[in-house]
C-alpha positions as CSV (number, residue, x, y, z in Angstrom):
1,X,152.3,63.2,132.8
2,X,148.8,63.0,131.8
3,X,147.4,66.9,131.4
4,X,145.3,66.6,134.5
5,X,148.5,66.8,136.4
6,X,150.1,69.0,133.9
7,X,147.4,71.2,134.2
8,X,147.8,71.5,137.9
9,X,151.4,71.2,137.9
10,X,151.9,74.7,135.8
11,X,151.7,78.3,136.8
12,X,152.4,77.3,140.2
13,X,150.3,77.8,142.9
14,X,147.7,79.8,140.4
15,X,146.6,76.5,138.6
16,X,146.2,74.1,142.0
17,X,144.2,77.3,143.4
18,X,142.0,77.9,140.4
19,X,141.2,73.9,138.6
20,X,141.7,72.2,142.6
21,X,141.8,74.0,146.0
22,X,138.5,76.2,145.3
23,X,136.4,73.2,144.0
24,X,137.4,71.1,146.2
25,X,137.0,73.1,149.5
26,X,133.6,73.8,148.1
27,X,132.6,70.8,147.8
28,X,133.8,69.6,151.1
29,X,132.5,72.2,153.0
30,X,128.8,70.8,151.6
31,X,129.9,67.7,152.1
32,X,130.9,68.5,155.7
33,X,127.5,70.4,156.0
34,X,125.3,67.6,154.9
35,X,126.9,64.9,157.6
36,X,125.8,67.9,160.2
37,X,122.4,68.3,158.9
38,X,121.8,64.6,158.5
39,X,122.6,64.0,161.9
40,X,120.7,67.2,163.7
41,X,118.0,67.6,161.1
42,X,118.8,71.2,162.1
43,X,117.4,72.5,158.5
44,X,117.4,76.4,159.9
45,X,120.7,76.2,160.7
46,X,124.2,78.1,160.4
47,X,125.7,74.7,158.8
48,X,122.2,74.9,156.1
49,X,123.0,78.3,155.0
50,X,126.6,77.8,154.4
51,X,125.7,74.7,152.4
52,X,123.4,76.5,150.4
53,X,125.9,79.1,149.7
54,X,128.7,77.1,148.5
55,X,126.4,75.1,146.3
56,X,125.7,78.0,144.4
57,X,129.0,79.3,144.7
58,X,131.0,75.5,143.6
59,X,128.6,75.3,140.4
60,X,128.7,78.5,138.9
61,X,131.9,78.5,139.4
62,X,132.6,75.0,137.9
63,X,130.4,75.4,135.2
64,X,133.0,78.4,134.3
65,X,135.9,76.0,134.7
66,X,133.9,73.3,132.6
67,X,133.6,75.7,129.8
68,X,137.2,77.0,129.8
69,X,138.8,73.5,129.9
70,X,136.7,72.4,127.3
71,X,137.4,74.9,125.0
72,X,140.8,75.7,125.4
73,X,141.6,72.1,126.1
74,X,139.2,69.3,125.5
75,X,138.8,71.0,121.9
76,X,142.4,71.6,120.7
77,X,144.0,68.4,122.2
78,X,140.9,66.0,120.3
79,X,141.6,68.1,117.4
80,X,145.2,67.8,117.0
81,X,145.8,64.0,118.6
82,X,147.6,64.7,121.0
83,X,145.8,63.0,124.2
84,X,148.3,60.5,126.0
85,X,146.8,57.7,126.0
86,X,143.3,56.6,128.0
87,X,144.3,57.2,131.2
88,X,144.2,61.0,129.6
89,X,141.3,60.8,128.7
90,X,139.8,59.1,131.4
91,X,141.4,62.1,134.2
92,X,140.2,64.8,132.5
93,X,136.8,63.7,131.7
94,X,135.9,62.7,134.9
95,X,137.4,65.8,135.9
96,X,135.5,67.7,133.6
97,X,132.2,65.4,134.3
98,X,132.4,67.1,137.8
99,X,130.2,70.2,136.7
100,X,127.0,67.8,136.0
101,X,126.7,66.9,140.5
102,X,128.3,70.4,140.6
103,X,126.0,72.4,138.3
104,X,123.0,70.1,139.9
105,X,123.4,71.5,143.4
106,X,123.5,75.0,141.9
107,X,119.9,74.6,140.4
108,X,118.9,72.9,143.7
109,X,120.1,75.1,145.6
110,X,118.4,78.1,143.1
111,X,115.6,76.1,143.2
112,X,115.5,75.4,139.3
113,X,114.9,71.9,139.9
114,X,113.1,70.2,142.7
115,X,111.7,73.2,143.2
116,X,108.2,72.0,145.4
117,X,110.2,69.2,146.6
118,X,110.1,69.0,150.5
119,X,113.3,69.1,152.7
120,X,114.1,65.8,153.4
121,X,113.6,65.1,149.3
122,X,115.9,67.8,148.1
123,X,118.3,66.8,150.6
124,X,118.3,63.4,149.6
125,X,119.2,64.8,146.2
126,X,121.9,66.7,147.5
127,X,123.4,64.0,149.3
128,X,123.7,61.9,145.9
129,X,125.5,65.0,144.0
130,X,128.0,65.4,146.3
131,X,128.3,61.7,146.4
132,X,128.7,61.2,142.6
133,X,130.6,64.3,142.6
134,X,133.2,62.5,144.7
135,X,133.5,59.5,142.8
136,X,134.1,61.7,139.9
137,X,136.8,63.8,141.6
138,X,138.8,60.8,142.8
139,X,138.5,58.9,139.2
140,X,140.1,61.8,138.0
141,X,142.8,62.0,140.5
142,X,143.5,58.8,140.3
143,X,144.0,58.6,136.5
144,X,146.1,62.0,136.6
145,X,148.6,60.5,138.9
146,X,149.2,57.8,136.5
147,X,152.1,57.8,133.8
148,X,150.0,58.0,131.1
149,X,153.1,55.5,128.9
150,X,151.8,52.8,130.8
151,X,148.2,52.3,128.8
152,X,149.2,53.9,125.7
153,X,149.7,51.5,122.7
154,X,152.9,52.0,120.7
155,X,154.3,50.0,118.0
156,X,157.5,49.0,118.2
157,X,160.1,48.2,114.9
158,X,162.0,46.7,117.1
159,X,161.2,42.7,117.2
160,X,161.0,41.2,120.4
161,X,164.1,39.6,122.2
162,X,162.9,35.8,122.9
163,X,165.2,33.7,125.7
């Protein structure tokens, strides 16, 4: 099991909740909010505010996971060797990768960046976060569901069988 899914597979249901469910309904619920707002253009609505809110919500929040994992993960498993393989690698960084749309809709949204941009601009921007936030996620998920054995390289002493 690659640690992505080990990760999530311990301390059941306290892991999914923390490193899956909360990002993840975040980041749907903007997503969610943007397909409304592109479609009424109703920028003083209900659907605007919540999207505004779980921005800044998903990427402080992210940006705390970001720095957890990477310290207490990322750090000790380059240190020691003991990263299965590319697939491994591949999960969690993506995974980890997430906080850059993540952290990007925070400032947006805090108006760190973009900041005299007009609505439809900042939007647009928003849009593409969430987007490459999503490719991110399900790189990640994709790679954690895979046995990492399969693109590891091992040496065998063993020599081949030939028929």
């Amino acid at each position: 099991m690659t640690h992505y899914m080990g990760l999530l597979a311990s301390n059941q249901p306290w892991n999914l909740i923390i490193f899956m469910a909360v990002p993840v309904i975040l980041a749907e619920t903007i997503a969610i909010t943007e397909l409304y707002l592109l479609f009424t253009r109703n920028f003083n609505s209900t659907a605007k505010t919540i999207s505004k809110y779980a921005g800044i919500i998903v990427g402080l929040y992210f940006l705390g996971i970001f720095f957890y994992l990477f310290k207490t993960a990322v750090i000790p498993l380059t240190m020691t060797g003991e990263w299965r393989g590319f697939a491994d690698v591949i999960a969690v960084g993506c995974y980890l990768l997430g906080v850059i749309p993540l952290f990007g809709i925070s400032l947006l949204e805090l108006g760190f960046i973009k900041k005299n941009a007009n609505v439809e601009e900042k939007l647009k921007l928003h849009v593409i976060f969430v987007a490459i936030f999503l490719v991110v996620a399900h790189i990640a998920m994709i790679f954690g569901m895979v046995n990492p054995e399969i693109y590891s390289v091992k040496t065998s002493s063993t020599p081949m069988m030939m028929n």
